[in-house]
C-alpha positions in Angstrom: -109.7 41.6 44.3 -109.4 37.5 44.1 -106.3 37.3 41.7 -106.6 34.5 38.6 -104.7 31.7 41.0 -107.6 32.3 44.0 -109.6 31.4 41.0 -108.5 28.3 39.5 -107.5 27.1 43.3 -111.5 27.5 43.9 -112.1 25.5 40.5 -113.1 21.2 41.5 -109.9 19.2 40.6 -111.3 17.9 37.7 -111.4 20.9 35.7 -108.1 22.5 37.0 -106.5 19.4 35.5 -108.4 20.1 32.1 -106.9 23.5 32.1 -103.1 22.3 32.8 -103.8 20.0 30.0 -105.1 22.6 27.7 -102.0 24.5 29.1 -99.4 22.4 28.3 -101.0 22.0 24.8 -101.1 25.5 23.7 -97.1 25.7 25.2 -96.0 22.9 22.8 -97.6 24.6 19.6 -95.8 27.8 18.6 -95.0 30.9 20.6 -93.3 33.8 20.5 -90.9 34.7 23.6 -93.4 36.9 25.3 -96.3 34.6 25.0 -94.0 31.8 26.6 -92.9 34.1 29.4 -97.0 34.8 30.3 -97.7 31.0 29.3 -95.2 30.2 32.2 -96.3 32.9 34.5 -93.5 34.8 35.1 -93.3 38.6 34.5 -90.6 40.8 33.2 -89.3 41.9 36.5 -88.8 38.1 37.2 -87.1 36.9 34.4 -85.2 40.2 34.1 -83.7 39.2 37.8 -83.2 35.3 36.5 -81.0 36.8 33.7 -79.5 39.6 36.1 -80.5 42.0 33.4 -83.0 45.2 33.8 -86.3 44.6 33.2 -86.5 47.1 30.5 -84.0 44.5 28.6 -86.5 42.0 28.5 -88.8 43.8 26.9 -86.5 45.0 24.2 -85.5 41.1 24.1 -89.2 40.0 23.5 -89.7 42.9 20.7 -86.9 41.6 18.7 -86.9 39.2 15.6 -83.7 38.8 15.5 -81.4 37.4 18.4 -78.2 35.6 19.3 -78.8 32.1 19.8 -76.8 31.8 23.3 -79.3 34.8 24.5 -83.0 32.7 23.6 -81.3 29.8 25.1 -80.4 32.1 28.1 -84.3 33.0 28.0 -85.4 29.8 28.2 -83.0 28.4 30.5 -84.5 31.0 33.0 -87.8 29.9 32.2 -87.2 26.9 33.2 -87.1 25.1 29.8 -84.1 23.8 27.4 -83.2 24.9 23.9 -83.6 22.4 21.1 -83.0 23.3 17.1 -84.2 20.9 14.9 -83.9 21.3 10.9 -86.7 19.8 9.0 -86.5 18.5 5.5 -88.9 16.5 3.5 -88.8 12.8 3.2 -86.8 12.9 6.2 -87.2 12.5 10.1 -86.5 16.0 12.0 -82.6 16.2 12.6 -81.6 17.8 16.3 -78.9 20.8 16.0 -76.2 20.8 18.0 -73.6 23.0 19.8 -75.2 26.8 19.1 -75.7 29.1 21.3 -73.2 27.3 23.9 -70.2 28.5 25.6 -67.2 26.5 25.3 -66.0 25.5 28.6 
């Protein structure tokens, strides 16, 4: 069976491109946690052993609407990305929150 990665390897360079740039696009509009995990291509078990966690905590993670701020910045540190909380307000350009989620050193 020729996995999706065979697939878009096989696709002319042209198109590949399109669909990185497509991609990237859909990652900077709005996710939830799973979607941005599958968006990145990284499974449970994968992240699960990037956190040093169980898989099966993942998954309880990624069902959750409600979570620590210091664990979805661990998330997203382990896929690869950083946190940013920004507070916007009208008439007013976006203002960056800082020092949540963060251990103190």
């Amino acid at each position: 069976m020729t996995t999706l990665q065979e697939k878009l390897g096989r696709l002319p360079a042209e198109r590949r491109k399109k669909i990185d740039e497509r991609t990237a696009q859909l990652m900077s509009e709005e996710m939830t946690i799973r979607e941005l995990r599958k968006a990145r291509r990284i499974t449970q078990a994968k992240l699960a052993k990037a956190l040093h966690v169980k898989q099966e905590q993942v998954s309880r993670i990624e069902k959750r609407t409600d979570l620590h701020i210091s664990t979805l910045r661990r998330q997203i540190e382990a896929l690869g990305g950083d946190l940013t909380i920004t507070a916007t307000f009208p008439n007013s350009a976006p203002i960056k929150i800082t020092g949540l989620g963060q251990l103190e050193a």
